[in-house]
C-alpha positions as CSV (number, residue, x, y, z in Angstrom):
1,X,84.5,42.6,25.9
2,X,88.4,43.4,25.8
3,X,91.5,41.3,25.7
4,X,95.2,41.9,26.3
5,X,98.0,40.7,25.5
6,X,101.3,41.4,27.1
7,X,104.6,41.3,24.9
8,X,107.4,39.2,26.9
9,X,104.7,37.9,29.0
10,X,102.0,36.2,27.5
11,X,101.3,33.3,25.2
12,X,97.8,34.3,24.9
13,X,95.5,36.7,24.8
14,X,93.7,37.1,28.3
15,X,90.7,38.9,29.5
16,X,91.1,42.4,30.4
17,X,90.8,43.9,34.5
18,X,87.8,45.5,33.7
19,X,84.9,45.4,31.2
20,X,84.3,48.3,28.9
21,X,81.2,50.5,29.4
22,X,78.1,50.0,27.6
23,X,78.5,52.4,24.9
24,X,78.3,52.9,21.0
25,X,80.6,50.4,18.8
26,X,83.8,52.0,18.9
27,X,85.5,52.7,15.3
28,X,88.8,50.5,14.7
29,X,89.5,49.7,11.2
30,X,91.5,50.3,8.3
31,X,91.9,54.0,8.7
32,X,91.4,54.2,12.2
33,X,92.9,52.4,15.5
34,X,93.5,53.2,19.3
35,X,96.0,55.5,19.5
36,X,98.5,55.8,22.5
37,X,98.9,58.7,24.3
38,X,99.5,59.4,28.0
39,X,99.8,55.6,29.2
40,X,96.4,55.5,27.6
41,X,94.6,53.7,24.7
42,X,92.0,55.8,23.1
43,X,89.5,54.7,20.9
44,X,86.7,57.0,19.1
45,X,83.1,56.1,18.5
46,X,81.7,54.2,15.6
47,X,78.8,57.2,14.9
48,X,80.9,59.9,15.9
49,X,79.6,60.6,19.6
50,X,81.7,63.7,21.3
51,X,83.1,61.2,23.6
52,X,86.4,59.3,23.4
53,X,86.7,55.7,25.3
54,X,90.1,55.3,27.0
55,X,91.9,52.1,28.5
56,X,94.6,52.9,30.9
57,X,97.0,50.0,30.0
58,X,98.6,49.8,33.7
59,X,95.6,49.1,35.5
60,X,93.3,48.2,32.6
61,X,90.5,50.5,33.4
62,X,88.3,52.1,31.0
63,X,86.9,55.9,31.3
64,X,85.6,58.7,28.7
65,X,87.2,61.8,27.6
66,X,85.3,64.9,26.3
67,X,85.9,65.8,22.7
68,X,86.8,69.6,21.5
69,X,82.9,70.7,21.2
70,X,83.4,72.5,17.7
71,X,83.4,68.7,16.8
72,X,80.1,68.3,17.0
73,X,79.7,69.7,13.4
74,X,82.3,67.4,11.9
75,X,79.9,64.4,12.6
76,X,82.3,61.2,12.4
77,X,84.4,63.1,9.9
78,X,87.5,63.1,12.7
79,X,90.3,60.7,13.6
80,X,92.8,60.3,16.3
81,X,96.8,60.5,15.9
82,X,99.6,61.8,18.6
83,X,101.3,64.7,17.7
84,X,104.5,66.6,19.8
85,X,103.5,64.2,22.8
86,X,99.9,65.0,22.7
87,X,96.6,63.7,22.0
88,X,95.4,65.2,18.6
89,X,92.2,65.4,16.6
90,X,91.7,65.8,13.1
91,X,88.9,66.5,9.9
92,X,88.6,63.7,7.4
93,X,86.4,65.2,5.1
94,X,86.7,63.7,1.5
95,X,88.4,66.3,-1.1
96,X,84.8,66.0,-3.1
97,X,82.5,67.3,0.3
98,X,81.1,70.7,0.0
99,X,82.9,72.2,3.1
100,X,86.4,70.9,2.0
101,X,87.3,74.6,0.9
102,X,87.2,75.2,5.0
103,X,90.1,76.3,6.4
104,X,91.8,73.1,7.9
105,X,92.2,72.4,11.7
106,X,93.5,70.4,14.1
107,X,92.9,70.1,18.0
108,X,95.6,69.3,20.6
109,X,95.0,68.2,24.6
110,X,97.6,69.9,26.0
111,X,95.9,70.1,29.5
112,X,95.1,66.4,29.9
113,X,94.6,66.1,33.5
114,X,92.1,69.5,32.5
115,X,91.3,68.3,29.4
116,X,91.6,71.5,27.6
117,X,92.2,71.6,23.7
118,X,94.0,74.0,22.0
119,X,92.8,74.9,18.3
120,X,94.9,75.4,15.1
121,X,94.1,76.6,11.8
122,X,96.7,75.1,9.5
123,X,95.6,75.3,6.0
124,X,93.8,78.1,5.1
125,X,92.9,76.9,1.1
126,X,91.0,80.7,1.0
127,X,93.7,82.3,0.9
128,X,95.8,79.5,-1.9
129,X,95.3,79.5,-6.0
130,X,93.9,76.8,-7.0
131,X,97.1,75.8,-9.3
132,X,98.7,75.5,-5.3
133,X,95.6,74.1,-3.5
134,X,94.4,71.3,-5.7
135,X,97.7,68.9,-5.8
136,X,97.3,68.9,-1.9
137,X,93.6,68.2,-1.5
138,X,93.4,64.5,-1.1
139,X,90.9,61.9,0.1
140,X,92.6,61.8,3.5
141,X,95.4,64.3,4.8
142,X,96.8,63.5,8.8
143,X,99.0,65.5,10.7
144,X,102.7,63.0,10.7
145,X,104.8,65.3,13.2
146,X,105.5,68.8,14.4
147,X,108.6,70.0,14.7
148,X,110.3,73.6,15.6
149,X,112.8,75.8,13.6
150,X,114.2,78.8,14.6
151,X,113.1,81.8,12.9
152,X,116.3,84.4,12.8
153,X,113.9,87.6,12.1
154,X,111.4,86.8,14.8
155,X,114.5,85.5,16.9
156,X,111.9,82.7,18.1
157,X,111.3,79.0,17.4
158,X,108.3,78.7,15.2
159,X,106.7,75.3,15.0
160,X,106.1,73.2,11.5
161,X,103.5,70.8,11.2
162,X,104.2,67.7,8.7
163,X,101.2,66.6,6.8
164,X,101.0,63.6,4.3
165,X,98.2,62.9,1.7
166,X,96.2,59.9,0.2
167,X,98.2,60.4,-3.0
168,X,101.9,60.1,-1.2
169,X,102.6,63.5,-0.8
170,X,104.2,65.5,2.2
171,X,104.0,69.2,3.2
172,X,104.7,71.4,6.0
173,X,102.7,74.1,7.5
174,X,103.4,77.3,9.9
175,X,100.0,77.6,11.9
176,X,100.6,81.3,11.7
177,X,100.5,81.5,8.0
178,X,98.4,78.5,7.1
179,X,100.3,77.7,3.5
180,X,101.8,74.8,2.7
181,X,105.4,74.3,1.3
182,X,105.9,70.7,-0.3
183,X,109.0,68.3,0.8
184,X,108.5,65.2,-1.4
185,X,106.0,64.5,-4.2
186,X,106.0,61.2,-5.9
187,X,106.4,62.6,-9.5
188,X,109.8,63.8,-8.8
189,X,110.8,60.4,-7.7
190,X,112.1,57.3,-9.9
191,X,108.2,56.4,-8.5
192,X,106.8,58.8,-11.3
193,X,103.7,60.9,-12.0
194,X,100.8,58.7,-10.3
195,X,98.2,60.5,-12.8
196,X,94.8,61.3,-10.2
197,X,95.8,58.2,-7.9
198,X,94.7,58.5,-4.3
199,X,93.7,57.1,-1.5
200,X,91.0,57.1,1.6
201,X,93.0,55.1,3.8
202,X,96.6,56.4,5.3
203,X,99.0,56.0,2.3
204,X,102.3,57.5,4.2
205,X,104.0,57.6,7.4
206,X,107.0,57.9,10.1
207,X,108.9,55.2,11.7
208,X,111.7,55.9,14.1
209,X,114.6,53.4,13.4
210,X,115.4,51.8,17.1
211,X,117.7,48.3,18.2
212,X,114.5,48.0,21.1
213,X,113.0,44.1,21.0
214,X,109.5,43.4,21.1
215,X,110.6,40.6,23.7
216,X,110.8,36.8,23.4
217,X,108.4,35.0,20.8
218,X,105.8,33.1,22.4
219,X,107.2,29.9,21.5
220,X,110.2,31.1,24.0
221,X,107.2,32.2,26.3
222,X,105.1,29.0,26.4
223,X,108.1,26.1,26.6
224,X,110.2,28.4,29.1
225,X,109.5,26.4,32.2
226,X,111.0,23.0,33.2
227,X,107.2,21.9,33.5
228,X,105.9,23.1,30.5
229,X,109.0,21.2,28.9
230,X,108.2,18.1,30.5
231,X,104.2,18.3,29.4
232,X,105.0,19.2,25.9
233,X,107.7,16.1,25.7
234,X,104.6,13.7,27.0
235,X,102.1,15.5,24.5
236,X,104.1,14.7,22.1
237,X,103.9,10.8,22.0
238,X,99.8,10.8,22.0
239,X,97.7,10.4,19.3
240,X,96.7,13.5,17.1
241,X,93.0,13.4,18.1
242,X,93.5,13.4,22.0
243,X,95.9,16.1,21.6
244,X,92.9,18.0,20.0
245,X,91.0,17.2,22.7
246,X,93.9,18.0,25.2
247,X,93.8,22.3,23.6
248,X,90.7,22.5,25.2
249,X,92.1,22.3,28.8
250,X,92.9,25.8,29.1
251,X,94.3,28.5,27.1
252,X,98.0,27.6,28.0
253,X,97.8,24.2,27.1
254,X,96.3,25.1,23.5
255,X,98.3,28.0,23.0
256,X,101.7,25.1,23.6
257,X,99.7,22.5,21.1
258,X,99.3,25.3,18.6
259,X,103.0,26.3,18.6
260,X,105.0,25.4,15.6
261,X,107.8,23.8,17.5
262,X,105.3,21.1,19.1
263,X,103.3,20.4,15.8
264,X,106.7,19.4,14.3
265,X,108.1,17.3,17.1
266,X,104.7,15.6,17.3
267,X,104.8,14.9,13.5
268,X,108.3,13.3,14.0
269,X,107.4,11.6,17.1
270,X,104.0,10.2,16.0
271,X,105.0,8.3,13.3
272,X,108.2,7.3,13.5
273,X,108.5,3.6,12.3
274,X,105.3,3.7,12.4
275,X,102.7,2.7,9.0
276,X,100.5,6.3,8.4
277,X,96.5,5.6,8.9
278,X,94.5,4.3,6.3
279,X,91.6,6.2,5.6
280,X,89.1,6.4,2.8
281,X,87.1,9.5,1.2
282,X,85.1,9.7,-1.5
283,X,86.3,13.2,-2.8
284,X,85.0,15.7,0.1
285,X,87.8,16.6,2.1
286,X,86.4,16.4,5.5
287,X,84.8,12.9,4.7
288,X,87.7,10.6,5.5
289,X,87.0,7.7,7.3
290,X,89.2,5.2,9.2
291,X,89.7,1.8,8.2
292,X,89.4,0.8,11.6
293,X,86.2,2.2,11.9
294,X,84.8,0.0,9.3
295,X,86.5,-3.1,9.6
296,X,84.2,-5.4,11.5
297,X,81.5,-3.6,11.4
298,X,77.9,-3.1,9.0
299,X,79.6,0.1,8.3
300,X,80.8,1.0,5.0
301,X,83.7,3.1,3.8
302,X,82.9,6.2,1.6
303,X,83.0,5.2,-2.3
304,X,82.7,6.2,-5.8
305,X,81.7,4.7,-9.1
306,X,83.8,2.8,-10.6
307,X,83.8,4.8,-13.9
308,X,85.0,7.8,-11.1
309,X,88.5,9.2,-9.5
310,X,89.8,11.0,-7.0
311,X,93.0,11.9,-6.3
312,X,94.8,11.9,-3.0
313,X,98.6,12.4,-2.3
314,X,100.6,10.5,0.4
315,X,100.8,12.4,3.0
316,X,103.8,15.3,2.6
317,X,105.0,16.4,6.5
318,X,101.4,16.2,7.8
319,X,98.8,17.2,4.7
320,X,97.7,15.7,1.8
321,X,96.4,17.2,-1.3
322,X,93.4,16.0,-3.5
323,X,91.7,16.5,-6.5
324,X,87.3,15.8,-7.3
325,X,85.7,17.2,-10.3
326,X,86.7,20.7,-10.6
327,X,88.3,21.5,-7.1
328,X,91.4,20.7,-5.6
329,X,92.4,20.8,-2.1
330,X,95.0,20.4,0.6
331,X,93.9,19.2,3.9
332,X,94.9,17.9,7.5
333,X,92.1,14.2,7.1
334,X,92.9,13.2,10.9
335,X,91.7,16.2,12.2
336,X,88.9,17.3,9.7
337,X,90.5,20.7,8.5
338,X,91.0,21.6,4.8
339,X,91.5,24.4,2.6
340,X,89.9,24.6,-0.8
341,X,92.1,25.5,-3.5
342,X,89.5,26.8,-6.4
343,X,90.0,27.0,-10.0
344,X,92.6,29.9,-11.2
345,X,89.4,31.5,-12.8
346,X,87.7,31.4,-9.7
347,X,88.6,35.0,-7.6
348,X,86.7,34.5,-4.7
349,X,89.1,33.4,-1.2
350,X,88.0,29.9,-0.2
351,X,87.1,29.4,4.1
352,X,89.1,27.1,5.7
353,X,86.5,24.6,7.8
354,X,86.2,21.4,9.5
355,X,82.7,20.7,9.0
356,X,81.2,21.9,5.5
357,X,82.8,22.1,2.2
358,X,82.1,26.4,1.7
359,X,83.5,26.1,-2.1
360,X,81.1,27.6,-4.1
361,X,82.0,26.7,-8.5
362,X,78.7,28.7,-9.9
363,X,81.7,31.1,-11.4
364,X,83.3,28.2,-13.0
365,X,80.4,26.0,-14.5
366,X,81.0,27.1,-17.9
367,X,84.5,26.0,-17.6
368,X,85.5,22.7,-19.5
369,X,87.8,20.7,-17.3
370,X,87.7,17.9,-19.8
371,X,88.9,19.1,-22.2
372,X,91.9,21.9,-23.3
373,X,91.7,22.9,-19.6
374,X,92.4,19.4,-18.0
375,X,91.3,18.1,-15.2
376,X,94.1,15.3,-15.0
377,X,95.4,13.0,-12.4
378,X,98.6,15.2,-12.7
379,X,97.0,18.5,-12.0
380,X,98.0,19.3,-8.2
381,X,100.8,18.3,-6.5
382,X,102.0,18.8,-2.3
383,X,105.4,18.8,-1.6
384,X,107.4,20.3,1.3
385,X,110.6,22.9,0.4
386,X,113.5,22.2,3.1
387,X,115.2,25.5,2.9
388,X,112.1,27.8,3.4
389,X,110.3,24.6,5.6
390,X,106.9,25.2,4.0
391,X,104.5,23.1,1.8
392,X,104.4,24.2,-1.6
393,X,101.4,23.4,-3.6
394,X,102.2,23.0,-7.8
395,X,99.3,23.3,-10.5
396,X,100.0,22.1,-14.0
397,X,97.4,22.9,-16.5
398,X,96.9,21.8,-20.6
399,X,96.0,24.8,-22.4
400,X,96.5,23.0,-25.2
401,X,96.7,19.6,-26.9
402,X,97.1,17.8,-30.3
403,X,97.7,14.4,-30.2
404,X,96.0,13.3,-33.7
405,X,98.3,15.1,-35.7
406,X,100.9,17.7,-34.6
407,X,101.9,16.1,-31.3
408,X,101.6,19.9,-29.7
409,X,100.5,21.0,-26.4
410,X,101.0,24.2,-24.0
411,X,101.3,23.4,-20.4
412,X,101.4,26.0,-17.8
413,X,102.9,25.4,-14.4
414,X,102.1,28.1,-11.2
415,X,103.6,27.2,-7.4
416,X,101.4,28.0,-4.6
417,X,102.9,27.9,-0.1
418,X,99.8,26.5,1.1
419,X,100.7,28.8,4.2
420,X,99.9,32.0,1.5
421,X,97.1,32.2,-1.0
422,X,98.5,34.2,-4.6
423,X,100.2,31.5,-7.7
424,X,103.2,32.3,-9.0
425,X,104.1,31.4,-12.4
426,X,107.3,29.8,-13.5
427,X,108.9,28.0,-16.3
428,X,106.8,24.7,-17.2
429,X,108.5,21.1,-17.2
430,X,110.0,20.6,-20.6
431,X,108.2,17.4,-21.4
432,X,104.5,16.8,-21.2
433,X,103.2,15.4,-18.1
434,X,100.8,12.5,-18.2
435,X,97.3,11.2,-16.3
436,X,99.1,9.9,-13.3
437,X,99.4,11.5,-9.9
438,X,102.7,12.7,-9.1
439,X,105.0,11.5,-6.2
440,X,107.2,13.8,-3.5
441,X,110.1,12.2,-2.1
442,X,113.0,14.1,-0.5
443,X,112.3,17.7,-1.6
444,X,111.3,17.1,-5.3
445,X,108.5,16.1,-7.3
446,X,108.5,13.8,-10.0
447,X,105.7,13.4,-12.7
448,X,105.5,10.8,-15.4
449,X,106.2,12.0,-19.0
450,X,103.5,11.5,-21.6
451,X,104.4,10.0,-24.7
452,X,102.0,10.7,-27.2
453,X,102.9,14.4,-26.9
454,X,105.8,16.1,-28.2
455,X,108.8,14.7,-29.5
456,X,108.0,11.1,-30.2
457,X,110.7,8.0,-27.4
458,X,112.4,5.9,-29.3
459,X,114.3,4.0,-26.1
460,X,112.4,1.2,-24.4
461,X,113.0,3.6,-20.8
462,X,110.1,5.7,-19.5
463,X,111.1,9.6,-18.8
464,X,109.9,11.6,-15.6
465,X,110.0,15.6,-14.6
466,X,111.9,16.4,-12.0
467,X,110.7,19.6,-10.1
468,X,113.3,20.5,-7.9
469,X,111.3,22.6,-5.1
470,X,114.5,24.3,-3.5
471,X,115.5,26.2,-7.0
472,X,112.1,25.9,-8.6
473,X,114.0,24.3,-11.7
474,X,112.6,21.0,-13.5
475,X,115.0,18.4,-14.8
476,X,113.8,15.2,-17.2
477,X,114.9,12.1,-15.2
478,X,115.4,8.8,-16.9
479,X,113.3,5.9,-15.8
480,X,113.6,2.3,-15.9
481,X,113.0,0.2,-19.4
482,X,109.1,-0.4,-18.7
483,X,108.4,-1.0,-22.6
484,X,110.6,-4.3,-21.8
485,X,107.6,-6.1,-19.8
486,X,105.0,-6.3,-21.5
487,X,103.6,-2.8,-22.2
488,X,101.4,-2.4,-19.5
489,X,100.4,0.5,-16.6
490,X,103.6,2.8,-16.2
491,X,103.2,4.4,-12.6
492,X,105.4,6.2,-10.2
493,X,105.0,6.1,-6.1
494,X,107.1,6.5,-3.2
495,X,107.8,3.4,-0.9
496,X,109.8,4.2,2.6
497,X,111.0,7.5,1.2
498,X,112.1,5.9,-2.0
499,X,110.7,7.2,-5.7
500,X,109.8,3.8,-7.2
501,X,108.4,3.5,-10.6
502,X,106.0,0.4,-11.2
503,X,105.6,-1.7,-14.6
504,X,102.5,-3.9,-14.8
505,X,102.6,-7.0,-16.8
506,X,99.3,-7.9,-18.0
507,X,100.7,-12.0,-19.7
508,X,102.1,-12.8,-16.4
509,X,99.7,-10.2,-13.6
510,X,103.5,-9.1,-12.0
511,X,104.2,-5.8,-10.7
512,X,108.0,-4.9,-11.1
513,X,108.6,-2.1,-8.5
514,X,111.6,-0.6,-9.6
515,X,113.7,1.8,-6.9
516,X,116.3,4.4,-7.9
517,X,119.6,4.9,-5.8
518,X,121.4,8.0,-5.3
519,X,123.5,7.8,-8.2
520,X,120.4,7.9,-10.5
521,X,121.2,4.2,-10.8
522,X,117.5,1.8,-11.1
523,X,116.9,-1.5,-9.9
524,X,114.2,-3.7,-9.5
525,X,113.7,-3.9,-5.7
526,X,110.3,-6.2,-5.4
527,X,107.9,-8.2,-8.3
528,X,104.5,-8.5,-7.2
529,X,103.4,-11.7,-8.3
530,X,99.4,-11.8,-8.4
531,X,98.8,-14.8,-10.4
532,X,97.6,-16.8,-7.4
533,X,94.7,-14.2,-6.3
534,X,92.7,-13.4,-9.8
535,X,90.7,-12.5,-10.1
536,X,90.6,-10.6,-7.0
537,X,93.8,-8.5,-7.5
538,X,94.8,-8.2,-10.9
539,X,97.9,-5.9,-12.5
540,X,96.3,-3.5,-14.4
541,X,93.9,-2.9,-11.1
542,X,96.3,-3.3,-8.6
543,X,97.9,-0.4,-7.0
544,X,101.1,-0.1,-4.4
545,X,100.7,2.2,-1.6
546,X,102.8,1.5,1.5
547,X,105.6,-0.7,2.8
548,X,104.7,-1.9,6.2
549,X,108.6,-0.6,8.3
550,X,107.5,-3.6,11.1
551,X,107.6,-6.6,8.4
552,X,108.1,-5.3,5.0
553,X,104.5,-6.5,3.7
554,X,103.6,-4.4,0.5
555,X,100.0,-2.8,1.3
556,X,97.9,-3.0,-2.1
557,X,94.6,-1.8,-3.1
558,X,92.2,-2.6,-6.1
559,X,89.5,-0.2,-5.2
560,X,87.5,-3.0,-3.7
561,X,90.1,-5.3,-1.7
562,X,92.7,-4.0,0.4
563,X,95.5,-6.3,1.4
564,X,99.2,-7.3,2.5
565,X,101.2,-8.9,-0.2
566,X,104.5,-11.1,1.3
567,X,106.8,-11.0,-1.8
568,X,109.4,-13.5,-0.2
569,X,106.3,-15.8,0.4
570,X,103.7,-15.0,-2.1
571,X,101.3,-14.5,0.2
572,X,98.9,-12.0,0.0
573,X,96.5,-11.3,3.3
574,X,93.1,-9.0,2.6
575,X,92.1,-7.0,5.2
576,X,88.8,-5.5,3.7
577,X,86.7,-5.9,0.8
578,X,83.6,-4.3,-0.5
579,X,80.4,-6.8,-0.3
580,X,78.3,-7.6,-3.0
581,X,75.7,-5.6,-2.6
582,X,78.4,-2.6,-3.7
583,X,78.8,-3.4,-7.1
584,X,79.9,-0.7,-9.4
585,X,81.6,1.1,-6.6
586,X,84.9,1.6,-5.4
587,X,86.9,2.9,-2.2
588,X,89.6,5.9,-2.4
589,X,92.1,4.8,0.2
590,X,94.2,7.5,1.7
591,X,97.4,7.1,3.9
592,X,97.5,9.6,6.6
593,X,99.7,10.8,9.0
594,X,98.9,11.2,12.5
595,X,99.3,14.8,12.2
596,X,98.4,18.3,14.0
597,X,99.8,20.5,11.1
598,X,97.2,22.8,9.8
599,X,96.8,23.6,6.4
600,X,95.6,27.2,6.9
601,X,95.9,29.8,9.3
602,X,92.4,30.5,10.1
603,X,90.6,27.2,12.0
604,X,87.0,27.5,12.7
């Protein structure tokens, strides 16, 4: 089959006029694509047939051209390029193949209506010492342009054709003489000598410098139209999933969905004021399930064993990031679509999919990810960078660690956009980062500073990192004076926007949530009191995750009750708990946006 799509015109790529014949596979790759000549696309044959398939781009009809016959020898070792307006063929034989030493030619349709080629004999290595011949032979050598310069003896034009190699290098040729004359060479370049580099696939062309547009971008294309405006404006306001559904209307519709502009005013509009969904997963990130799916039902949420964690972010404009064993990953858990982030050992790319988990870790068994190489609550973190308006994914790893004597460690930091796939290494915090997820809020990220490494605290406050995902820079932030109550779990989370750092107190099972302001200034902004519901929810157990924006109610989890705690009337409402026939498990609940943001570019 064959698609077009029209630049200026379309938002979508549309079947062509015509089918194209029942022929060979036709040979578009790397080193070889249609080539435009004529108001005509033309394509060679995969096996190197004498026959050229060509798609007339006005009326999208396909026919055949008849290669140059002395072809037939070259087998598929010929390619396509244009050359002085015409269609022109050339040999590819590799500098190691016994007929290299050939004299070089090229074929040009200058009939094309007729098609009649003409034939040129442009290198003639015979006739060239080898000292001259062998810098030019390369793994793949194209005609780049011919041009004409007047010859004052002859008192003609004589034309010049420009060729470039595999290792960089250009020459020109007079057909009449067939020896090349080198313009620019690598090694006399602030490039260098490039020792026996070189290359099969085309290392070196022209480009014409030109103001010309390629036209509006398709976002301008698709929301153009007072209608389209209108549809995308009511679009926006539905849930996640029916919009899913919705793409499957027609191509128009789910090219509009898919555009960048509507994900983000759907993300704003969906969840504005509004509580993000509460799901649950066990680890796999395409097993969420909704609490409202299980709430009232036989059904059971995924779970765990308690001696078992998983880690799961809040969501960051649209995605959330987890951690399970010896993966990580950053996913979309409304709509099912992850991306696997594997080990930095691992060098294999990682399928995004909706439906099975592709990671494969039989590279990484022999890795020990509980020990120097630390598989800690701390590991991943998802934030969002507002002046590049992309997620950024941020990997701490212990290479090291003595905490019996020395107090030492080596922590390495690398900074993945989850729209790319390469880390990047930069500077690592300057305090070591403990077993405790960390928190985004307002373009930074903040981790919790372990104690028991590095210089030892004196003060009663607890320190955090600080990663500042504009400059890349971390900063040590002061917390609140934890040590003050009690000694117990030190955590950090983000309530409506806010960084919040929470102090457990096992003598009285409180929860101080302290908030900090914009001048770095904290204060305690709620106290859990959970005295009144042991042993159901206890401190040490208990963790914050949400402020409900319609009535305040703090939303708190144990791992097997999930409720509302009212901290003006010390009331706490459960809306689920594990039965007793799921002792020694736990849930994982996950807040989720309602969300169409994708967190790769290729969904299956």
């Amino acid at each position: 089959m064959c698609e077009v799509y029209t630049l200026d015109e379309s938002t979508h790529w549309r079947p062509a006029a015509t089918r194209p014949h029942a022929c060979q596979p036709l040979r578009v790759n790397g080193r070889q694509g249609a080539v435009l000549c004529n108001g005509n696309l033309h394509f060679l044959h995969k096996h190197g047939l004498d026959l050229l398939t060509v798609f007339n781009i006005n009326a999208e009809t396909f026919s055949t051209m008849v290669l140059p016959p002395e072809l037939g020898s070259y087998s598929s070792d010929f390619m396509l390029t244009e050359l002085d307006g015409c269609l022109c063929v050339y040999h590819t034989k590799p500098r190691d193949h016994p007929k290299f030493a050939e004299p070089y030619h090229i074929w040009l349709l200058r009939d094309y209506e007729a098609g009649k080629w003409e034939k040129l004999r442009c290198i003639d290595w015979g006739s060239m010492e080898e000292s001259e011949s062998k810098p030019l032979k390369s793994s793949w050598i194209a005609p780049l342009d011919m041009h004409y310069e007047y010859d004052d003896s002859a008192r003609k034009k004589k034309r010049k054709i420009m060729f470039g190699t595999g290792a960089c290098k250009v020459f020109v040729v007079d057909p009449d003489t067939g020896v090349p004359e080198v313009l620019f060479s690598p090694e006399k370049t602030i490039i260098g000598d490039c020792g026996s580099w070189d290359s099969v696939f085309p290392a070196i062309g022209l480009f014409e410098e030109r103001l010309a547009s390629a036209g509006r971008s398709s976002e301008e294309i698709i929301f153009s139209s007072p209608s389209a405006q209108a549809l995308a404006e009511v679009l926006t306001y539905l849930p996640a999933r029916t919009v899913g559904r919705l793409n499957q209307v027609c191509r128009g519709w789910r090219a509009m969905i898919k555009a960048d502009c509507f994900v983000s005013a759907h993300l704003h509009h969906a969840n504005h004021d509004r509580l993000p969904h509460i799901m649950f997963t066990d680890g796999l990130p395409y097993g969420f399930k909704a609490l409202e799916d299980v709430i009232g039902t036989s059904d059971t949420p995924p779970v765990i064993d308690e001696g078992s964690r998983v880690v799961c972010s809040k969501p960051c404009y649209g995605l959330n990031a987890g951690s399970f064993g010896k993966y990580d990953f950053v996913c979309n858990p409304l709509t099912k679509y992850y991306r696997a982030i594997p080990p930095e050992d691992h060098g294999e790319n990682v399928t995004c999919s909706s439906t099975s988990f592709l990671y494969n870790d039989t590279k990484t068994r022999h890795l020990d990810y509980s020990g120097a190489d630390g598989a800690f609550a701390g590991r991943v973190g998802l934030g969002y960078a507002p002046n590049i308006g992309m997620h950024v994914l941020v990997r701490l790893v212990y290479k090291e660690k003595n905490r019996a004597t020395t107090r030492d460690y080596k922590l390495e930091c690398k900074i993945q956009l989850v729209e790319r796939h390469d880390w990047v290494e930069i500077d690592p915090p300057p305090r070591p980062v403990a077993d405790v997820p960390p928190v985004y809020s307002s373009g930074m990220l903040y981790w919790m500073v372990d104690p028991e490494f590095g210089r030892p605290r004196s003060s009663a406050y607890c320190e955090l990192v600080m990663l500042d995902l504009n400059t890349l820079q971390f900063h040590v932030l002061q917390g609140p004076p934890c040590d003050r109550y009690g000694g117990g779990r030190v955590s950090i989370c983000e309530l409506q926007g806010e960084l919040c750092v929470t102090c457990s107190r096992r003598s009285t099972n409180t929860i101080q949530i302290w908030a900090i302001d914009r001048i770095g200034m904290w204060s305690t902004r709620h106290c859990i009191e959970l005295a009144s519901f042991f042993p159901e929810y206890s401190s040490e157990e208990t963790t914050p995750l949400a402020i409900n924006p319609k009535d305040g109610r703090i939303l708190l989890s144990t791992g097997r009750s999930l409720g509302y705690y009212d901290d003006e009337a010390v009331e706490l409402e459960t809306v689920y708990r594990l039965g007793s026939s799921m002792q020694g498990k736990k849930f994982v609940p996950v807040l989720v946006m309602d969300s169409l943001v994708r967190p790769c570019d290729a969904m299956l």
